[in-house]
N, CA, C and O atoms as a DFTB+ gen file, in Angstrom:
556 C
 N C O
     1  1      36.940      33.930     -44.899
     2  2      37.816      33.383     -45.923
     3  2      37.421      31.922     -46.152
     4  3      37.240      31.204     -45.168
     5  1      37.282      31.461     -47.334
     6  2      37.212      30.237     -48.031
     7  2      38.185      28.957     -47.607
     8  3      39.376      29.082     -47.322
     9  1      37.634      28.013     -47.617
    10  2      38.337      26.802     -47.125
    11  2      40.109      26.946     -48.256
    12  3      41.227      26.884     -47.746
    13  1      39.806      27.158     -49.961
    14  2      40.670      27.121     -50.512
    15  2      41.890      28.131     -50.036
    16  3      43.064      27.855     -49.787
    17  1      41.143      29.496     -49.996
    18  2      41.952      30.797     -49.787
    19  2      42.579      30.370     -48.747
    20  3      43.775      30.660     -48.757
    21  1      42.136      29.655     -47.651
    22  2      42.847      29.537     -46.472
    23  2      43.547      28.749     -46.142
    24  3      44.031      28.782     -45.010
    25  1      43.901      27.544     -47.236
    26  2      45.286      26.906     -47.244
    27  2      45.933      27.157     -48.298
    28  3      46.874      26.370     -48.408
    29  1      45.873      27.861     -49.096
    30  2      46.865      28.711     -49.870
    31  2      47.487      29.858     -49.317
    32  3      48.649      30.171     -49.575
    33  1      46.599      30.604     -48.423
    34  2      47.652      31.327     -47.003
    35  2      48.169      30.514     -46.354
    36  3      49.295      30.889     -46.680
    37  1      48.441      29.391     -45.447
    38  2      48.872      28.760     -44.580
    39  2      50.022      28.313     -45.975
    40  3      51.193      28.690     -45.912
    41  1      49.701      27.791     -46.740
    42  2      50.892      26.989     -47.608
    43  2      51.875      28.360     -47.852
    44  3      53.094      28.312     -48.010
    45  1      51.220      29.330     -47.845
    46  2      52.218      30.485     -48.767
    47  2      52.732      31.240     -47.091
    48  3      53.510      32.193     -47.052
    49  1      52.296      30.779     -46.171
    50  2      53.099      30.854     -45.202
    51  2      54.389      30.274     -44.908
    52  3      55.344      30.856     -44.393
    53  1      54.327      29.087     -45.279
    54  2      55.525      27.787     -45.387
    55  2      54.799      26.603     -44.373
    56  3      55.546      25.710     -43.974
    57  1      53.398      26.578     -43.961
    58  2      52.983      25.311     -43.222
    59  2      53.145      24.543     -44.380
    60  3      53.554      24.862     -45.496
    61  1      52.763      23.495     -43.933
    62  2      52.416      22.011     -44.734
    63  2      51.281      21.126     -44.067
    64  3      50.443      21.771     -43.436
    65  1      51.124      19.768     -44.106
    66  2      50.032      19.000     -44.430
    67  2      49.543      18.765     -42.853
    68  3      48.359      18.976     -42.589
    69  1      50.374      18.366     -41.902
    70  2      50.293      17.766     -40.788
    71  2      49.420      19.778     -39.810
    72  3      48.318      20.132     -39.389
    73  1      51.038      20.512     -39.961
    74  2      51.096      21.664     -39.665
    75  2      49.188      22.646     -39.907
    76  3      48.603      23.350     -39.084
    77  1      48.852      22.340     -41.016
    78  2      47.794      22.524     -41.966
    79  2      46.166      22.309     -40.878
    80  3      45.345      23.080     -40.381
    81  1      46.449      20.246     -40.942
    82  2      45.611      20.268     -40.118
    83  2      45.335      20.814     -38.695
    84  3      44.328      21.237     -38.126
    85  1      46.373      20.671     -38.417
    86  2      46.381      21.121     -36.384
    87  2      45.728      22.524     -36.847
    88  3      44.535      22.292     -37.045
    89  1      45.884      23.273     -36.987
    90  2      46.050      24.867     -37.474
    91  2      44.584      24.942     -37.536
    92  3      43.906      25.733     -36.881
    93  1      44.045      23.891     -38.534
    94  2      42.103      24.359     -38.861
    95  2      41.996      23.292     -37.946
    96  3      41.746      22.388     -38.743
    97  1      42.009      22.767     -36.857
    98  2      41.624      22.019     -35.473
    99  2      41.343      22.948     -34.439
   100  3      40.343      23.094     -33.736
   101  1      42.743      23.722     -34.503
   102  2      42.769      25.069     -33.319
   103  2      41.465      25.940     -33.817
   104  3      40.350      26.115     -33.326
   105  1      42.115      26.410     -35.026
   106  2      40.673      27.454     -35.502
   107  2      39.508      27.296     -34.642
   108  3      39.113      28.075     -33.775
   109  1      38.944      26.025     -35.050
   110  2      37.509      24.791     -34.839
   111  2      37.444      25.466     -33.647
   112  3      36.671      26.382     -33.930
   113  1      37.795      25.628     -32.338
   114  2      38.450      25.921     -30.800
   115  2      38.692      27.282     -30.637
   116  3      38.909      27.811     -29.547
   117  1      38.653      27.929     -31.857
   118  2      39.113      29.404     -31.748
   119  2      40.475      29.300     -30.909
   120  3      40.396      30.123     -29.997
   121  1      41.608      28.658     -30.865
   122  2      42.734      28.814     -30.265
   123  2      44.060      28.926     -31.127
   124  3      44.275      28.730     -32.323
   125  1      44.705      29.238     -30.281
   126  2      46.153      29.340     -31.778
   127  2      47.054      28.783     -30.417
   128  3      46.828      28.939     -29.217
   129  1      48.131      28.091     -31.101
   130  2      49.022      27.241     -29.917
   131  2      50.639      27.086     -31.125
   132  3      50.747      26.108     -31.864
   133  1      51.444      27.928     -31.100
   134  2      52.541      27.502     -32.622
   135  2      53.305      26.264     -32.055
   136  3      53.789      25.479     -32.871
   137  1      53.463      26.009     -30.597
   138  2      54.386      25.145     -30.189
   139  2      54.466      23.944     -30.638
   140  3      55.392      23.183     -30.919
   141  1      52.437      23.862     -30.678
   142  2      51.758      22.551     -30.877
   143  2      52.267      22.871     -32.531
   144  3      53.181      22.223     -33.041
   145  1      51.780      23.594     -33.015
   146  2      52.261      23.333     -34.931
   147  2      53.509      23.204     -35.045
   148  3      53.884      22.616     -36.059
   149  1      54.561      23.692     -34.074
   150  2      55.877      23.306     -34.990
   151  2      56.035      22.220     -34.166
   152  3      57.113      21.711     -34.473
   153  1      55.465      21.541     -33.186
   154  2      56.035      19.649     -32.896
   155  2      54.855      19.127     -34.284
   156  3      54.973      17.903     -34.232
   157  1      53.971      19.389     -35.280
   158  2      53.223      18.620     -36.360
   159  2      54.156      18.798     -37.240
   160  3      54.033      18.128     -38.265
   161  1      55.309      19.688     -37.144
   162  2      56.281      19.734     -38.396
   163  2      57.132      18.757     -38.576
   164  3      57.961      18.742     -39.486
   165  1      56.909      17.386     -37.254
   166  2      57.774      16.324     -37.651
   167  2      56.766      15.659     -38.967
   168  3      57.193      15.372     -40.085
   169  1      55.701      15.548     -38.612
   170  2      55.064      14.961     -39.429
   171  2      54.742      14.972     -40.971
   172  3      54.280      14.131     -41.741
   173  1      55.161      16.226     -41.100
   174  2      54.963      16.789     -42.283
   175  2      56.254      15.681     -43.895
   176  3      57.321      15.086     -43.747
   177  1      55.436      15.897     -45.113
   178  2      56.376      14.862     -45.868
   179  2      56.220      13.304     -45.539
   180  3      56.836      12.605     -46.343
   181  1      55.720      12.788     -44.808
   182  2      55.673      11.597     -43.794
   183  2      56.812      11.469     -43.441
   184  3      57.710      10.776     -43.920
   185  1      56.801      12.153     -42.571
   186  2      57.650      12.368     -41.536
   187  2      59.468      12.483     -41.444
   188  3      60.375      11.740     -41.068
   189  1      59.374      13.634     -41.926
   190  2      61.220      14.034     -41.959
   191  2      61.190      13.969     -43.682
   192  3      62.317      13.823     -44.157
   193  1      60.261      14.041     -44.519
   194  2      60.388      13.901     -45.841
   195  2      61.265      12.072     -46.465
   196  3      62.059      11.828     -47.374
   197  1      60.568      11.162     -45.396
   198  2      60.973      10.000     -45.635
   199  2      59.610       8.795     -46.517
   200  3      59.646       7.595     -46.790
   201  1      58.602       9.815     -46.709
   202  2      57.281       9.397     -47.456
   203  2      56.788       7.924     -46.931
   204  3      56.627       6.862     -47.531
   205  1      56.566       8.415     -45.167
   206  2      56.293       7.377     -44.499
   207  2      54.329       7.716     -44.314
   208  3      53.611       7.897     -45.297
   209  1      54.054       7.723     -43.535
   210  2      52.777       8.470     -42.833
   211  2      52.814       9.317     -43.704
   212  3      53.913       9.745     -44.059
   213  1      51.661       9.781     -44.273
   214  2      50.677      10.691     -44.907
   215  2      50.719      11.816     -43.967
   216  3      50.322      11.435     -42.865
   217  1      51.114      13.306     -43.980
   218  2      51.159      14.084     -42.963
   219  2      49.612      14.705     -42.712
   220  3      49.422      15.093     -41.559
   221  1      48.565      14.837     -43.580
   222  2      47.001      14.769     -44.108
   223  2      46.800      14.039     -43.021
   224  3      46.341      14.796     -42.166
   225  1      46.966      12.327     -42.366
   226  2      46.249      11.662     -42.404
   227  2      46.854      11.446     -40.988
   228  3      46.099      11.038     -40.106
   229  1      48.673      11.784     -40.593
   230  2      48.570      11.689     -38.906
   231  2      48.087      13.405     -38.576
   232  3      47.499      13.462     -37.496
   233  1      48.171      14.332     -39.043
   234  2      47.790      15.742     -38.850
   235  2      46.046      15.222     -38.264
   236  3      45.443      15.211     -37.191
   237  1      45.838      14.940     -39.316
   238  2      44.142      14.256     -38.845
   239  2      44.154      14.018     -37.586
   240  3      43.864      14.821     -36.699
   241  1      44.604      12.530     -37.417
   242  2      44.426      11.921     -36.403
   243  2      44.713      12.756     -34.904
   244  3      43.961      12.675     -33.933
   245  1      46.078      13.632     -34.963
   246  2      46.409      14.441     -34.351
   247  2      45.249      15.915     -33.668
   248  3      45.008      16.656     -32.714
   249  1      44.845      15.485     -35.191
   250  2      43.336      16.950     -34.226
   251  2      42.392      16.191     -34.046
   252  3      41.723      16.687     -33.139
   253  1      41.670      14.704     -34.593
   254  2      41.111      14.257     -33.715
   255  2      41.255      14.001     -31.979
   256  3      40.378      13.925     -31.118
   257  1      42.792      13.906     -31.884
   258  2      43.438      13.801     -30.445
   259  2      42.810      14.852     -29.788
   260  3      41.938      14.941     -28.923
   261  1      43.513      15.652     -30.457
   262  2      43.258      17.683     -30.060
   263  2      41.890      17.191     -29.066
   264  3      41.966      17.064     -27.844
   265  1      40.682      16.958     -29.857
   266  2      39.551      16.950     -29.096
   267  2      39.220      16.063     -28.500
   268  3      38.176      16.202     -27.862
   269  1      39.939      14.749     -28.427
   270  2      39.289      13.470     -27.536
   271  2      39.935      13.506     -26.356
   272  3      39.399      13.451     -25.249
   273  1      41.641      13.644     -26.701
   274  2      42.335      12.347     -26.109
   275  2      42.504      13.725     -24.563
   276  3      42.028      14.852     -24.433
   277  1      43.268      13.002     -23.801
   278  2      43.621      13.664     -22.257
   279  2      45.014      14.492     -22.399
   280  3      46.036      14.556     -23.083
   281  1      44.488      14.963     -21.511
   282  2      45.286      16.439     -21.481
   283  2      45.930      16.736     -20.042
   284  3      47.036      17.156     -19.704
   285  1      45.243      16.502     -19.617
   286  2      45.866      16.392     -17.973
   287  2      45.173      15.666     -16.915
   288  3      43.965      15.429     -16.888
   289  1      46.372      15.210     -15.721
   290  2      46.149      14.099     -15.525
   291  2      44.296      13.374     -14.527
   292  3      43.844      12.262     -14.255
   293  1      43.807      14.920     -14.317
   294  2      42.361      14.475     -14.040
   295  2      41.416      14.370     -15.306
   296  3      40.384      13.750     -15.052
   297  1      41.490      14.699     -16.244
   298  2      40.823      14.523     -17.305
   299  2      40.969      13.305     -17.785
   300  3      41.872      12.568     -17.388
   301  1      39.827      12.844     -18.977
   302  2      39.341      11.524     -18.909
   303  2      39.380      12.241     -20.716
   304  3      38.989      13.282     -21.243
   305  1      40.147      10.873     -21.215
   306  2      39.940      10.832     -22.575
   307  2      38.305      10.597     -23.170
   308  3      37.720       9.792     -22.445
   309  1      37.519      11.060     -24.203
   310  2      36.626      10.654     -24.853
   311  2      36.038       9.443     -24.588
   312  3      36.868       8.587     -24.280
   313  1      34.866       9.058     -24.601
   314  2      34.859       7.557     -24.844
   315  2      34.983       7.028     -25.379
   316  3      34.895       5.851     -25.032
   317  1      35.236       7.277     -26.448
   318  2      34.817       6.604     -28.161
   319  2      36.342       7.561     -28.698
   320  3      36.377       7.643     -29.926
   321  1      37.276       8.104     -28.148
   322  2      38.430       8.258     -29.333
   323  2      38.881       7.598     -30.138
   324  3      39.081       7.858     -31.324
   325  1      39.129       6.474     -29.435
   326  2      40.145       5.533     -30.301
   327  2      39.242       4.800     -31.532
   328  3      39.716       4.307     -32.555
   329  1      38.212       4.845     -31.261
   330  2      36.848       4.420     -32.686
   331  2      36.682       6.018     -33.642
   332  3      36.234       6.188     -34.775
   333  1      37.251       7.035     -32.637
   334  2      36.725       8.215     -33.596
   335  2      37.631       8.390     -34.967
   336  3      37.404       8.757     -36.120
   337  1      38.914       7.877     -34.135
   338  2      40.027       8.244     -34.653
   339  2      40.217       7.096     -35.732
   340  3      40.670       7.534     -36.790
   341  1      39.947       5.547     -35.713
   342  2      40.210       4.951     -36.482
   343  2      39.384       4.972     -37.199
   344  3      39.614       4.275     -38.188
   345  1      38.180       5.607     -37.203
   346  2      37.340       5.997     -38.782
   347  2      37.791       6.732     -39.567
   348  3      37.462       6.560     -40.741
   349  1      38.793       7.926     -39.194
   350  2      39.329       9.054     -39.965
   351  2      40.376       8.119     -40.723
   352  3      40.432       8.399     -41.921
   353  1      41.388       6.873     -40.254
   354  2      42.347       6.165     -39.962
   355  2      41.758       5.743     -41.465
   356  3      42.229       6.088     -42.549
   357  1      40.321       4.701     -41.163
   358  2      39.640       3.986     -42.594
   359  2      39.437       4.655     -43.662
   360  3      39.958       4.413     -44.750
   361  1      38.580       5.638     -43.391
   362  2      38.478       6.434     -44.156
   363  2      39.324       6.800     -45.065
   364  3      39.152       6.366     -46.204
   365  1      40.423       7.672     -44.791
   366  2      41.540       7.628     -45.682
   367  2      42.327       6.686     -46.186
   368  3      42.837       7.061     -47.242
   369  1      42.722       5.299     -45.765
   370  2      43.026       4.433     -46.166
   371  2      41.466       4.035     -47.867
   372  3      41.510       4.046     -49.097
   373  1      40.706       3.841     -47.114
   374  2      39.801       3.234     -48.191
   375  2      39.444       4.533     -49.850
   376  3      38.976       4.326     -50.969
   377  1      39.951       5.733     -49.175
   378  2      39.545       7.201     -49.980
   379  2      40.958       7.119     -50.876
   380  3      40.886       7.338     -52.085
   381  1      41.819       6.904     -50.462
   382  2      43.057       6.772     -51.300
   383  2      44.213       5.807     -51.476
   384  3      45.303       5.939     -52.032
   385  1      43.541       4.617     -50.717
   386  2      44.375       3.455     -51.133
   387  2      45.543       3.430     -51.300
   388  3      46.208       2.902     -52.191
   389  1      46.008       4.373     -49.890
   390  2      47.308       4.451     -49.491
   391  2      47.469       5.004     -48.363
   392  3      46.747       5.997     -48.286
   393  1      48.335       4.758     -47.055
   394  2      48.187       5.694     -46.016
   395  2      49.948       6.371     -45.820
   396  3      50.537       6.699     -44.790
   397  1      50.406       6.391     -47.258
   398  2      51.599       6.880     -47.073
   399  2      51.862       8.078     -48.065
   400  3      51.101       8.291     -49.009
   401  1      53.005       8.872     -47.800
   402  2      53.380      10.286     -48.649
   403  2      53.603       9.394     -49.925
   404  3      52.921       9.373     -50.950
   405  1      54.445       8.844     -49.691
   406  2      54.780       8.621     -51.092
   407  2      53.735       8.028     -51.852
   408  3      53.207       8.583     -52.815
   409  1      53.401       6.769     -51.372
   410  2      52.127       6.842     -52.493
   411  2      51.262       7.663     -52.420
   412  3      50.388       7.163     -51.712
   413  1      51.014       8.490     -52.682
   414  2      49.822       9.934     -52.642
   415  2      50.872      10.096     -53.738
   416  3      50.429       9.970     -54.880
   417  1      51.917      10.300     -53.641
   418  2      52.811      11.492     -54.519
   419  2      53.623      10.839     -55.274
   420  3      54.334      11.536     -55.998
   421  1      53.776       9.412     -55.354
   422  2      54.690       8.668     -56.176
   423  2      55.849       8.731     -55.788
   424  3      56.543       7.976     -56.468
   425  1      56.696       9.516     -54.654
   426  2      57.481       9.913     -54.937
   427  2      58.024      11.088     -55.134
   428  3      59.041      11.424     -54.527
   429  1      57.498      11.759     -55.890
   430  2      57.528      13.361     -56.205
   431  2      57.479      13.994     -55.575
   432  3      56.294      14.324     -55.545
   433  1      58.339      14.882     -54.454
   434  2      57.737      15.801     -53.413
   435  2      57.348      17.056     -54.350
   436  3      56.408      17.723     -53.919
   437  1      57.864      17.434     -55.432
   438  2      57.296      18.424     -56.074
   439  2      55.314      18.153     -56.535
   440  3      54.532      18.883     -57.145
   441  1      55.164      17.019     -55.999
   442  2      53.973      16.780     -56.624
   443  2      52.938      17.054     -55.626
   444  3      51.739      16.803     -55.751
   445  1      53.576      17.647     -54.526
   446  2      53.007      18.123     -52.979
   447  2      51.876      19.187     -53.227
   448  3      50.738      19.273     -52.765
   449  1      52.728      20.135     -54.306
   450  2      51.819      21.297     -54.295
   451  2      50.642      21.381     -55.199
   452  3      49.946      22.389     -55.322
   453  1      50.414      19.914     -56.011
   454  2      48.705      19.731     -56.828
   455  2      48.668      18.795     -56.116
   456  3      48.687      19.966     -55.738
   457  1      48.638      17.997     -55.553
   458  2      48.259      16.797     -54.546
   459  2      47.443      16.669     -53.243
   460  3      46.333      16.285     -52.874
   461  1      48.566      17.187     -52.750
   462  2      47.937      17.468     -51.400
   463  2      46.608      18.324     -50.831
   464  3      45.836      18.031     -49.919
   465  1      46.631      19.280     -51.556
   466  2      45.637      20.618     -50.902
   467  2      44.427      19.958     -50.813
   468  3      43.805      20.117     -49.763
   469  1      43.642      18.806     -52.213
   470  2      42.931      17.963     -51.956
   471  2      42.532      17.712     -51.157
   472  3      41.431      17.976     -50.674
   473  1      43.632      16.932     -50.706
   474  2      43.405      15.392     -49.532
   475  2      43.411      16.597     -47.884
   476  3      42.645      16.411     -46.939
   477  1      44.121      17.376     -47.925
   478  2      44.289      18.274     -46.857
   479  2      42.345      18.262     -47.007
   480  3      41.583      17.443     -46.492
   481  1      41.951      19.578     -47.967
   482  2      40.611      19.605     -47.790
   483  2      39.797      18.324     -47.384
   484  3      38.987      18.219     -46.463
   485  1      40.202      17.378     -48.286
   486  2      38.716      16.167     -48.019
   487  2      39.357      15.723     -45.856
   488  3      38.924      15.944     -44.725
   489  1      40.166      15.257     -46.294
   490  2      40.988      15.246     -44.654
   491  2      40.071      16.250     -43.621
   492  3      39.234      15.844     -42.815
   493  1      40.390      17.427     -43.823
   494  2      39.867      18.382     -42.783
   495  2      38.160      18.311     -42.459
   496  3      37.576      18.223     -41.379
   497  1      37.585      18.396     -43.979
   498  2      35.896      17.945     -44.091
   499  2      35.596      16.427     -43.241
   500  3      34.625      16.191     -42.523
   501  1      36.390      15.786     -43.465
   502  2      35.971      14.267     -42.938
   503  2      36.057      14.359     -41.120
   504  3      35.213      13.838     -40.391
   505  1      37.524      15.303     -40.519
   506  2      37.784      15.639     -39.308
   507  2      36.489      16.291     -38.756
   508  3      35.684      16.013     -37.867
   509  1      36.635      17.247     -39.640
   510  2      34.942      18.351     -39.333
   511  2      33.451      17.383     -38.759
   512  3      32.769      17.504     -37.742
   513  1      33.361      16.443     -39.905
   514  2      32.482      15.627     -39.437
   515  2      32.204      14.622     -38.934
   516  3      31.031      14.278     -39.076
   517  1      33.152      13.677     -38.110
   518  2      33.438      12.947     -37.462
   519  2      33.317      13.690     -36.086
   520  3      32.679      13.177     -35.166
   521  1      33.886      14.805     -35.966
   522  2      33.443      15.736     -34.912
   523  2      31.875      15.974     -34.746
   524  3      31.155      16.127     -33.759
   525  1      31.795      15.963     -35.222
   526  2      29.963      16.663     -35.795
   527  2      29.218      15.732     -35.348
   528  3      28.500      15.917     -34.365
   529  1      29.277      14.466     -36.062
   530  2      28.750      13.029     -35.465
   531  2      29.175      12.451     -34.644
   532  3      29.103      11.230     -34.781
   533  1      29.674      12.856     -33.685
   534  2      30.141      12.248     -32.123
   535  2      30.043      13.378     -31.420
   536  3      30.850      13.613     -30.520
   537  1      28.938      14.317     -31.766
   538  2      28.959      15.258     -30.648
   539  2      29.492      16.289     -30.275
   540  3      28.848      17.210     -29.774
   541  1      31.172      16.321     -30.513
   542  2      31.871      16.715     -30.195
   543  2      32.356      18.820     -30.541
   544  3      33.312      19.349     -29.974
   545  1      31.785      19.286     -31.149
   546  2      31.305      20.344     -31.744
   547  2      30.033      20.336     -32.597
   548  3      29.723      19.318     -33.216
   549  1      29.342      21.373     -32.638
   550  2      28.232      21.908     -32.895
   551  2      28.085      21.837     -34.885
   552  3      29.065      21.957     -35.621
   553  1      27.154      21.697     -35.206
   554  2      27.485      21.652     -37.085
   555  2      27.326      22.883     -37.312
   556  3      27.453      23.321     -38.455
């Protein structure tokens, strides 16, 4: 299935943006985890539908985590997370000159459903390869 087809299932599921990313992170991992997607459902709307945080852009950051950050307490975070993560961080800041819901959407949460799927895609492509170029999965 197609990158498009496959967040038009997840959306016509009832995920959203944050929910969205974690979801094609796990995929990446071949894992499925819902616990982990419904704690990304704070994020979603920026967060509580208060058009704070971009849910695209902490969802991001969030599956960059997925693969850097520590997990338990003998494991050793990435070396380079916190640089992996604030490129995804720039990136979207400099790609849309905004790192919040509302500006993406003006405002409009109805404007979620031509808006977002975008930034979800370019979001997920940019995650994909930031992974890619640090090693961190295979291209």
């Amino acid at each position: 299935m197609d990158l498009d087809m496959l967040l038009l299932e997840m959306s016509r599921q009832g995920f959203m943006c944050a929910q969205i990313m974690m979801k094609l992170a796990l995929d990446i991992d071949g894992k499925e985890n819902p616990d982990l997607i419904r704690a990304m459902s704070g994020l979603n709307f920026g967060m509580g539908k208060t058009g704070s945080a971009c849910g695209a852009l902490t969802g991001g950051a969030a599956a960059l985590g997925y693969f850097t950050g520590q997990g338990e307490p003998e494991e050793l975070p990435h070396s380079r997370a916190s640089e992996i993560i604030a490129a995804y961080v720039n990136w979207f800041k400099d790609t849309y000159h905004t790192d919040t819901c509302h500006g993406l959407i003006g405002g409009d949460y109805a404007a979620c459903h031509t808006v977002c799927p975008g930034i979800i895609m370019a979001g997920y492509g940019k995650v994909l390869e930031l992974l890619q170029e640090y090693g961190i999965v295979d291209d």
